[in-house]
NUZAKE-625220 format. One record per residue (C-alpha): residue number from 1; x, y, z. Coordinates in steps of 0.25 Angstrom, whole numbers, plus 5000, padded with zeros to 4 digits. Layout:
BEGIN
NUM X Y Z $
...
***
This chain:
BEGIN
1 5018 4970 5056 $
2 5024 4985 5052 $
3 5021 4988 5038 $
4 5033 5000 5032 $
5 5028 5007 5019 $
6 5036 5014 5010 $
7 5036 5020 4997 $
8 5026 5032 4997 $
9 5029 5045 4991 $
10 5026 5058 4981 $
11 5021 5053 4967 $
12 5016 5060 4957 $
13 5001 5055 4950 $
14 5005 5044 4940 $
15 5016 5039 4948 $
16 5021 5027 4955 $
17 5024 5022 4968 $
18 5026 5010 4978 $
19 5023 5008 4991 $
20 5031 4998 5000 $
21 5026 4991 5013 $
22 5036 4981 5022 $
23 5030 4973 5033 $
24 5037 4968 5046 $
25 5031 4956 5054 $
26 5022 4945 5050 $
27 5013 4947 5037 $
28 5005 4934 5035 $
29 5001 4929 5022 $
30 4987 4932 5023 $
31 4990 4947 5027 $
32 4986 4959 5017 $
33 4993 4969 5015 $
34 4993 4983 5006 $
35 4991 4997 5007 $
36 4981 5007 5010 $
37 4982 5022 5008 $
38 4976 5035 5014 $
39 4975 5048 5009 $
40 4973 5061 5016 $
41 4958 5062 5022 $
42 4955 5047 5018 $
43 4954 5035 5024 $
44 4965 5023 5020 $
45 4962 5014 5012 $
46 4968 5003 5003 $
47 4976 5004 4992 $
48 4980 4989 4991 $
49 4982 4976 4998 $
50 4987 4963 4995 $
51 4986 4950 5000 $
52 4999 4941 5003 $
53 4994 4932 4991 $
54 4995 4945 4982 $
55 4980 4948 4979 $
56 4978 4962 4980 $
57 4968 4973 4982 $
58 4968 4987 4979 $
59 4959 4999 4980 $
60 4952 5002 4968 $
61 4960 5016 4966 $
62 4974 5010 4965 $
63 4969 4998 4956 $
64 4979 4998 4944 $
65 4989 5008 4950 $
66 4992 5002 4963 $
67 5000 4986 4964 $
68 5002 4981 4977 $
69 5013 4969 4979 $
70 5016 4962 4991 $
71 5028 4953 4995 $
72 5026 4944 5005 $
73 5041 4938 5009 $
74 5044 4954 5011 $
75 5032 4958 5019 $
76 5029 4968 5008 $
77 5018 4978 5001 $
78 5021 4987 4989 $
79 5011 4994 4983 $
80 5015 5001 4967 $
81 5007 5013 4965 $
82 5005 5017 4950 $
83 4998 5028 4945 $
84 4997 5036 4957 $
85 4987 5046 4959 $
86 4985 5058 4967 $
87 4975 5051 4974 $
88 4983 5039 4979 $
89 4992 5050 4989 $
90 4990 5044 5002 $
91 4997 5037 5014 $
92 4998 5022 5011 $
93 4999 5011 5021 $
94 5004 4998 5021 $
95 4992 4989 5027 $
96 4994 4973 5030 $
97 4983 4966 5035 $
98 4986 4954 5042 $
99 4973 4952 5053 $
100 4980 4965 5058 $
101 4981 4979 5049 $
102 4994 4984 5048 $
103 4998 4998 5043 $
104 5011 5004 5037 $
105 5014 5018 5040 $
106 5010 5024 5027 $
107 5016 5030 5015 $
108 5011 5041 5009 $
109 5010 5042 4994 $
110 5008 5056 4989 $
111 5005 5057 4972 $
112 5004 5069 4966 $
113 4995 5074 4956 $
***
């Protein structure tokens, strides 16, 4: 599985932007798939994930703001970010879980204040 994210950029606080992921190679219907996110001196963590069934989890910080979608016959994950914050600036991956972790390449989302 190759994952290819798209869709970072600059932003300014209050603004709006999608992400785009589009796998290659098999995803299975009980695979997971989302994004994490990793700012400059801290550890990654998830922003969001989504099961192929559509039920959905996001960290606590994005609740309200962030929606991720998912299209299964495409092999894709978008993730609308709303709202952005200074603090949401970091490099985001792709993630699909499938008995194996797989990464995208990361796209870094820089908002300003």
């Amino acid at each position: 599985v190759q994952l290819q994210a798209s869709g970072g950029g600059l932003v300014q606080a209050g603004g709006s932007l999608r992400l785009s992921c589009a796998a290659s190679g098999s995803i299975f219907s009980f695979s997971v798939m989302g994004w994490y996110r990793q700012a400059p001196g801290k550890q990654r963590e998830l922003v969001a994930i989504a099961s192929s069934g559509g039920s959905a989890t996001y960290a606590d910080s994005v609740k309200g703001r962030f929606t991720i979608s998912r299209d299964n016959a495409k092999k894709t994950v978008s993730l609308q970010m709303n709202s952005l914050k200074p603090e949401d600036t970091a490099v985001y991956y792709c993630h699909c879980f499938q008995g194996t972790v797989y990464w995208g390449q990361g796209t870094l989302v820089t908002v300003s204040s």
